[in-house]
N, C-alpha and C positions, 0 to 999 in steps of 0.2 A: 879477598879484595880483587876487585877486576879493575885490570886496565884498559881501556882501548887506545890503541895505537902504541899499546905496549912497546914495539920493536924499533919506532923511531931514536931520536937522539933526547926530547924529552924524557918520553914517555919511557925509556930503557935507567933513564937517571931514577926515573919515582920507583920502579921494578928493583932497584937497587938496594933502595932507601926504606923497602917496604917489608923483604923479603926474609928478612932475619925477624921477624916479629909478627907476620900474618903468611896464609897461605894467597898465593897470588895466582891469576887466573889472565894470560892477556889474550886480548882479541884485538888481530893484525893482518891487515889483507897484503901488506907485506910492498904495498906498492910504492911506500916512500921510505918504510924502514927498513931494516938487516935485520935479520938471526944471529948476526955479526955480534950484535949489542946484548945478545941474549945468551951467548955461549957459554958464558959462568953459570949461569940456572937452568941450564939443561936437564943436569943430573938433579937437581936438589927435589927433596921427595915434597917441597912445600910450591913448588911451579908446576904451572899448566899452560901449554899454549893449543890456542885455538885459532886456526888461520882462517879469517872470513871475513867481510865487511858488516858494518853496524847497519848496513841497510837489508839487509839479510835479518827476517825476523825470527827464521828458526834457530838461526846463528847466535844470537843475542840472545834467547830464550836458552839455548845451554849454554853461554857464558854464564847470564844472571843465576841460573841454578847451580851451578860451581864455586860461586863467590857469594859473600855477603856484604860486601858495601861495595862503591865504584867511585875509579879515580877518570876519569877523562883527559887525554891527552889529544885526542882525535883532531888531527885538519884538515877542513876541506875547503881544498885552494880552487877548485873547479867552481863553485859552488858559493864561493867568496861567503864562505862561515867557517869562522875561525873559532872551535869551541874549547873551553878550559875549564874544567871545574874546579 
């Protein structure tokens, strides 16, 4: 499962909720979230973090191949798109 924006305050709750039952994979440029929210799935052999932005296509092209489905937590407040899947 991939998350973006994995390390936020969302997006760190669905990582929580997810990780006992799927391998999880997040992509986080880290510039509104913490590794703070992520420190319990450091170690766990089913986490992956990948520091990078969704506009970064190579970035996204190894998230995608990491995971098999995607949870979207991503915002973009500069950009006024607000997206949630």
């Amino acid at each position: 499962m991939l998350v973006t924006g994995g390390a936020g305050l969302l997006g760190s709750h669905i990582v929580d909720r997810l990780i006992d039952t799927h391998e999880v994979v997040v992509l986080d440029d880290l510039s509104t979230g913490s590794m703070d929210n992520l420190a319990i799935h450091v170690d766990n052999k089913r986490f992956t973090f990948i520091e990078g932005r969704i506009s970064s296509e190579a970035i996204v092209k190894e998230a995608i191949e990491r995971s098999k489905q995607l949870v979207q937590s991503t915002t973009y407040l500069d950009n006024s798109i607000v997206g949630f899947i």
